[in-house]
C-alpha positions as CSV (number, residue, x, y, z in Angstrom):
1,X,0.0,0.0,0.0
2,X,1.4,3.8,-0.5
3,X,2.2,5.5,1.9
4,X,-0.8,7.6,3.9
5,X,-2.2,10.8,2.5
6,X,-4.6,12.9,4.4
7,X,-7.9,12.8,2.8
8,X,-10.6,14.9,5.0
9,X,-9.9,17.4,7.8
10,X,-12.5,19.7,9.9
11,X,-12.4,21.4,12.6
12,X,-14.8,20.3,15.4
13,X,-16.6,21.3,19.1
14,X,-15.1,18.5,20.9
15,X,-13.3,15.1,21.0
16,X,-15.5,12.0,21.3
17,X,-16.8,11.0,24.4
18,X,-17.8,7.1,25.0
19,X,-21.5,8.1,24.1
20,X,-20.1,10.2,21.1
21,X,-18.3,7.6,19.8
22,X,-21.5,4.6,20.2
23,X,-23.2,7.1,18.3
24,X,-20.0,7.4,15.4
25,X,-20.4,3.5,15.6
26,X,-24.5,3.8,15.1
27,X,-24.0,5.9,11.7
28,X,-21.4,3.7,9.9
29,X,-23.9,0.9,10.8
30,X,-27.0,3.2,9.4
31,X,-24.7,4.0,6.4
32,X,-22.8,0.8,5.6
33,X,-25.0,0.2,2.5
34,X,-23.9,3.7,1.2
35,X,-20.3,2.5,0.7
36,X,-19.8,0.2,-2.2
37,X,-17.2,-2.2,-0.1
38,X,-17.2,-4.4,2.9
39,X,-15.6,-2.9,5.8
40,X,-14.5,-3.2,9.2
41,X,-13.7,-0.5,12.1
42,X,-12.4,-0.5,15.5
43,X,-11.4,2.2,18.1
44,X,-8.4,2.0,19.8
45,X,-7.7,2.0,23.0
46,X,-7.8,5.5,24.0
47,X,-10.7,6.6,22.1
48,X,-9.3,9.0,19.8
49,X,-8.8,7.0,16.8
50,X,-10.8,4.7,14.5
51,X,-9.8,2.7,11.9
52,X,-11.7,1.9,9.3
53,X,-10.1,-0.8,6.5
54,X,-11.0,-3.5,4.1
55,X,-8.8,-5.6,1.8
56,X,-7.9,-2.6,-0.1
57,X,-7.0,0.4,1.9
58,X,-7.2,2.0,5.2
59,X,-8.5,5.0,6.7
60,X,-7.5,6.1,9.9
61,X,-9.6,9.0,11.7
62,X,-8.1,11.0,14.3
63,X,-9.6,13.5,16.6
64,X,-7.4,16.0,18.5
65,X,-8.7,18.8,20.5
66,X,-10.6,20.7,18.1
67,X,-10.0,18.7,14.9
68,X,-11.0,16.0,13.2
69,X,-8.5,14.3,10.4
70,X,-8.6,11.1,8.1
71,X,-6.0,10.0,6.2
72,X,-6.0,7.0,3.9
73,X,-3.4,4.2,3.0
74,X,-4.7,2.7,-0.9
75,X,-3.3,0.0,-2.6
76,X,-3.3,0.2,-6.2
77,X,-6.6,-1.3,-7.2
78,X,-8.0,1.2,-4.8
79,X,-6.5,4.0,-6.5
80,X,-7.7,3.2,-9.5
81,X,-10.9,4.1,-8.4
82,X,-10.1,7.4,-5.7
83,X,-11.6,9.7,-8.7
84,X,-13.0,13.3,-8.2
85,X,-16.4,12.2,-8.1
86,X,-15.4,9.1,-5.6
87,X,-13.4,11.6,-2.8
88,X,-16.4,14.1,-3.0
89,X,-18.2,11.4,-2.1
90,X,-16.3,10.1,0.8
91,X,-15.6,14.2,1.8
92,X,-19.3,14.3,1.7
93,X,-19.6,11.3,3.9
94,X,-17.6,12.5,6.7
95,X,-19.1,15.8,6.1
96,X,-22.9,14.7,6.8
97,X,-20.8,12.2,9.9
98,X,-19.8,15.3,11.4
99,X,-22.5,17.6,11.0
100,X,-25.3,14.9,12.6
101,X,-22.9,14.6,15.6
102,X,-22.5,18.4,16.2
103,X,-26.6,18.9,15.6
């Protein structure tokens, strides 16, 4: 896989909390048939990061303070298809993520 390339970043109110972050884990499983892949995701230990990979790539999201920021590791078949209209996608995603967590 190359190496990792940050892919979304946002500023946001706060850093998860345990009820924030069963609520992150509710809206991947609300939105799992939005992504065209199989997935799987796991916190670690601390809270502040979630990793969310398949066969194909990774993407780790990180919450500091007062930002939010994933970056992705692709292999090359997933490459092929990180187009335009695929990131906006994704961007959009995290975006709508985000925004239903801060509402």
């Amino acid at each position: 896989m190359a190496a990792a390339s940050v892919v979304y970043e946002r500023a946001i109110d706060r850093p998860p909390c345990a009820e924030t972050r069963a609520r992150i884990a509710e809206l991947i499983e609300a939105r799992r048939d939005d992504v065209p892949f199989a997935f799987d995701y796991r916190w670690d230990k601390a809270g502040r990061s979630l990793s969310i990979h398949n066969s194909l790539a990774t993407w780790q999201v990180s919450f500091a303070q007062r930002r939010v920021v994933v970056t992705a590791r692709l292999s090359l078949m997933a490459r092929m298809f990180n187009t335009p209209a695929n990131r906006a996608k994704l961007t959009s995603f995290f975006d709508d993520v985000v925004e239903e967590l801060e509402a």
